[in-house]
C-alpha positions as a LaTeX table, in Angstrom:
\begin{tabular}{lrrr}
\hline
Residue & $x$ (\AA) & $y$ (\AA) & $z$ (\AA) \\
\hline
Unk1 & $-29.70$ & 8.13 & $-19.92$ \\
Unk2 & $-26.54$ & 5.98 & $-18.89$ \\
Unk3 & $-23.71$ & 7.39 & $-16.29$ \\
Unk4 & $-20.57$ & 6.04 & $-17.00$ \\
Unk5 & $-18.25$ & 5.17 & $-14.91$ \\
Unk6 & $-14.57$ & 4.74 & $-15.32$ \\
Unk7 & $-13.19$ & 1.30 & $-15.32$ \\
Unk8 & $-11.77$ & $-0.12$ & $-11.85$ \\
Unk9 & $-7.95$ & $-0.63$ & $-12.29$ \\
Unk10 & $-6.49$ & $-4.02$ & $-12.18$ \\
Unk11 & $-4.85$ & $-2.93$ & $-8.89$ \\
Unk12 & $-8.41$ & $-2.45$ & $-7.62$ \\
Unk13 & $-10.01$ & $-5.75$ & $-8.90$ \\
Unk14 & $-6.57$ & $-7.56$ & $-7.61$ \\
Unk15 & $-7.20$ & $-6.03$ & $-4.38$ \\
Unk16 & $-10.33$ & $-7.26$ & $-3.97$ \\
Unk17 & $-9.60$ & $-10.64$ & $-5.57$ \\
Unk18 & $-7.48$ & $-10.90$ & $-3.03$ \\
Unk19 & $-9.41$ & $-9.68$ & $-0.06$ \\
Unk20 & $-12.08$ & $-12.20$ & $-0.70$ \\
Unk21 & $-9.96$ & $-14.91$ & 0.91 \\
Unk22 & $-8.52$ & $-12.88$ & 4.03 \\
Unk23 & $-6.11$ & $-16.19$ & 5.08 \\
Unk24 & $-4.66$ & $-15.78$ & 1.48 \\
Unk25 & $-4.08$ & $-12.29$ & 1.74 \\
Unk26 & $-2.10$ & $-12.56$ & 4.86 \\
Unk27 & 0.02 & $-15.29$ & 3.49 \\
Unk28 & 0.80 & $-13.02$ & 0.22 \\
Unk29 & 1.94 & $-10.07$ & 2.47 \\
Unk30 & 5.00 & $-11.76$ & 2.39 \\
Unk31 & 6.00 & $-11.59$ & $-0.88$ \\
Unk32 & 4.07 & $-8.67$ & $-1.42$ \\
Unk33 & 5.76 & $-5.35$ & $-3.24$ \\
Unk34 & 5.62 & $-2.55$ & $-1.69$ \\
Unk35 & 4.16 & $-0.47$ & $-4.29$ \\
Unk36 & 0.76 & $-2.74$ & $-3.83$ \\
Unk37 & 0.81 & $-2.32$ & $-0.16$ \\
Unk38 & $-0.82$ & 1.02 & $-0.11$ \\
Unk39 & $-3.44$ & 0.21 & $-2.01$ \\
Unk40 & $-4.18$ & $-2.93$ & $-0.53$ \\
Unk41 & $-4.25$ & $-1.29$ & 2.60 \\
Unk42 & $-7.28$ & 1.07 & 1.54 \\
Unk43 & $-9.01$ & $-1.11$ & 0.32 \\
Unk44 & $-8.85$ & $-3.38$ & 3.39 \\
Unk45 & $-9.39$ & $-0.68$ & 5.47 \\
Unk46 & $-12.41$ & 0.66 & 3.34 \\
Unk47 & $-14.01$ & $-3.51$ & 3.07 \\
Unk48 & $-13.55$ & $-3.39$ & 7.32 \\
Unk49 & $-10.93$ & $-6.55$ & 6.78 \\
Unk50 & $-9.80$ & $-6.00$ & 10.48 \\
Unk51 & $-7.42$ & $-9.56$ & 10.08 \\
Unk52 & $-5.93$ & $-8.17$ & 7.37 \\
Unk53 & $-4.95$ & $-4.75$ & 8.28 \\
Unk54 & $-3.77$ & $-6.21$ & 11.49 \\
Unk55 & $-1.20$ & $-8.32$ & 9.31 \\
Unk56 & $-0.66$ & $-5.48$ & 6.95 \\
Unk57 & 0.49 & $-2.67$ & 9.95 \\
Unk58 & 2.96 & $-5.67$ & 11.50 \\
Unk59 & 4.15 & $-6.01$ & 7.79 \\
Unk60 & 3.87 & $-1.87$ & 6.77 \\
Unk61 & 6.81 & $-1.34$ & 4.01 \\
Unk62 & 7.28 & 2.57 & 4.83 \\
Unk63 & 8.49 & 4.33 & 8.13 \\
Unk64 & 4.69 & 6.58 & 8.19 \\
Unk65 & 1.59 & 5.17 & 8.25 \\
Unk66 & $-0.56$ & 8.49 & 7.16 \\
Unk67 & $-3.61$ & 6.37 & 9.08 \\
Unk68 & $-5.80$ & 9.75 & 9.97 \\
Unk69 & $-6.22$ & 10.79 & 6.62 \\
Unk70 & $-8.18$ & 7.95 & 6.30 \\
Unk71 & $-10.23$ & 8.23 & 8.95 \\
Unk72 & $-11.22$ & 11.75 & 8.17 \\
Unk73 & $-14.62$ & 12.30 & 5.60 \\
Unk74 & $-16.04$ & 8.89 & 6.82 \\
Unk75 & $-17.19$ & 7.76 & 10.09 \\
Unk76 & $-14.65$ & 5.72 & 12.25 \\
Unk77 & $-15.49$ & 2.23 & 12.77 \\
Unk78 & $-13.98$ & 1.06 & 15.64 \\
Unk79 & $-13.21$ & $-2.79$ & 14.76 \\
Unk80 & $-11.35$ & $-1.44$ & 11.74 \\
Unk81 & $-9.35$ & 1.21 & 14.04 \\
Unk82 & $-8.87$ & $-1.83$ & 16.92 \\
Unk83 & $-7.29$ & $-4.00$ & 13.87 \\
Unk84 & $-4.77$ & $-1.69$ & 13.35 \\
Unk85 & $-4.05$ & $-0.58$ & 17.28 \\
Unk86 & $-3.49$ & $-4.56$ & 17.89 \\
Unk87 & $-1.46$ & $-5.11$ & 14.60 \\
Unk88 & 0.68 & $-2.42$ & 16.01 \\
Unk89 & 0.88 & $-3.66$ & 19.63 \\
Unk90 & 1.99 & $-7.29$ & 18.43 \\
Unk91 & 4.38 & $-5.66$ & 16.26 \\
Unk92 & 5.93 & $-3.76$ & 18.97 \\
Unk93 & 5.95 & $-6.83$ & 21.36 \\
Unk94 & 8.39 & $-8.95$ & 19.00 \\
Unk95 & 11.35 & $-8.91$ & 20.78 \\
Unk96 & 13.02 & $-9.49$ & 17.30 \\
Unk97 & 12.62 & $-7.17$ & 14.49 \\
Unk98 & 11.33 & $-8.23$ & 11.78 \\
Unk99 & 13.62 & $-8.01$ & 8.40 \\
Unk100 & 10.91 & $-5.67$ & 6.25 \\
Unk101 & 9.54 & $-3.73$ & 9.40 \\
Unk102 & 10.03 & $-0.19$ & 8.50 \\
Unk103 & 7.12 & 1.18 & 10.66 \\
Unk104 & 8.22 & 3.98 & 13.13 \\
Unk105 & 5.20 & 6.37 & 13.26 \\
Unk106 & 1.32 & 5.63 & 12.63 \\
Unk107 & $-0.10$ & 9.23 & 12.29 \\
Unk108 & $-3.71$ & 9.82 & 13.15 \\
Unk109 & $-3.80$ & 13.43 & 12.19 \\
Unk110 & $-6.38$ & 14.14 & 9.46 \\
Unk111 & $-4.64$ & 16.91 & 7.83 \\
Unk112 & $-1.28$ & 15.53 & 6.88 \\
Unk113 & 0.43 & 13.19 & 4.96 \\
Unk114 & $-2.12$ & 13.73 & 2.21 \\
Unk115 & $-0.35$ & 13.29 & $-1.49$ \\
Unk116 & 0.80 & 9.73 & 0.25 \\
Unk117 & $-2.68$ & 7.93 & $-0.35$ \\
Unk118 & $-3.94$ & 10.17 & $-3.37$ \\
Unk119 & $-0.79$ & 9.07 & $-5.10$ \\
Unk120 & $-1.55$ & 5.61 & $-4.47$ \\
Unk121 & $-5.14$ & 5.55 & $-5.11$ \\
Unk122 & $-4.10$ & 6.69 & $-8.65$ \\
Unk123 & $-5.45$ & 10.00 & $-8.66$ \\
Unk124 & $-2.58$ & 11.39 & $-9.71$ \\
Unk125 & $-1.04$ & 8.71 & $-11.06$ \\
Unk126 & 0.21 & 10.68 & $-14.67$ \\
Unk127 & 2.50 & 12.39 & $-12.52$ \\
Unk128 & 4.71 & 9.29 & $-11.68$ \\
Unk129 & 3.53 & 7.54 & $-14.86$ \\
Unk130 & 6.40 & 5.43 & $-17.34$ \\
Unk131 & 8.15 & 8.29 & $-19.93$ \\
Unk132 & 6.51 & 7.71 & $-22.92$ \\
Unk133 & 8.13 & 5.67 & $-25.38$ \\
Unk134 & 9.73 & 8.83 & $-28.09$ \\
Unk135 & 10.38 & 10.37 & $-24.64$ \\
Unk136 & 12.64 & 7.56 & $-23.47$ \\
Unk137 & 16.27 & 7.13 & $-22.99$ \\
Unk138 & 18.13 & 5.33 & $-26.04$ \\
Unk139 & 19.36 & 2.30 & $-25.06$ \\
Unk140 & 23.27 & 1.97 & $-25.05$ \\
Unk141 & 25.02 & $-1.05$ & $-25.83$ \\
Unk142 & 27.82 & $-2.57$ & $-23.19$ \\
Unk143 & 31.30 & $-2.05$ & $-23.74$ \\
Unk144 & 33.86 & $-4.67$ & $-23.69$ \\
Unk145 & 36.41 & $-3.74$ & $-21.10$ \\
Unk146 & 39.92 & $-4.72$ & $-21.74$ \\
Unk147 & 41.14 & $-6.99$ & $-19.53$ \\
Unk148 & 37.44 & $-8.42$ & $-18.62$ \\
Unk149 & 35.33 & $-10.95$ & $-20.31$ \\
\hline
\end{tabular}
């Protein structure tokens, strides 16, 4: 008898891809979106890419990061929680800001912030899924205004 298993996302296997070359993965924080930051992030912080993560918390897109949630079901690895620590200490040592920091608070309680990573892991993912396509919006066509060309 075979289990099956569902198949990895290409967000996943990009992830990954990715992580396998940690130098390239800091580089490509740059022009990273934001919506691939989160799960980037887990999956660095899950592989114990302490380089990374350290890049990824002085580059964090959002104004939380929801780090104890993380941390809680699985047993803390230190290196992993050091990499983030420093990342934040050389963030806050810049005496100029960077353009895309947005970081304010790192939250290390275990009970909060919860929908933020289970939304980007893609567990619940239909939620804030694309309309589907007899459910969305007509498109109009642009009117000529007078006066304008």
């Amino acid at each position: 008898m075979s289990v099956w298993t569902s198949p990895r996302r290409l967000v996943e296997l990009a992830g990954q891809s990715l992580l396998k070359d940690e130098a390239l993965a800091i580089a490509a924080l740059e022009l990273l979106p934001r919506e691939l930051f989160p799960p980037l992030f887990m999956a660095a912080f899950d592989g114990r890419h302490s380089q990374t993560l350290k890049a990824m918390v002085q580059a964090w897109p959002f104004t939380c990061l929801p780090l104890g949630v993380l941390m809680k079901g699985q047993h803390l690895h230190l290196e992993t929680f050091k990499a983030v620590l420093d990342g934040l200490d050389v963030l806050l040592a810049q005496e100029v800001r960077p353009r895309r920091w947005k970081l304010q608070v790192l939250d290390l309680r275990k009970n909060s912030h919860q929908d933020f990573w289970t939304v980007w892991s893609g567990n619940r993912a239909s939620l804030y899924s694309f309309p589907e396509p007899e459910a969305a919006q007509p498109m109009t066509k642009k009117r000529k205004v007078d006066g304008l060309s």
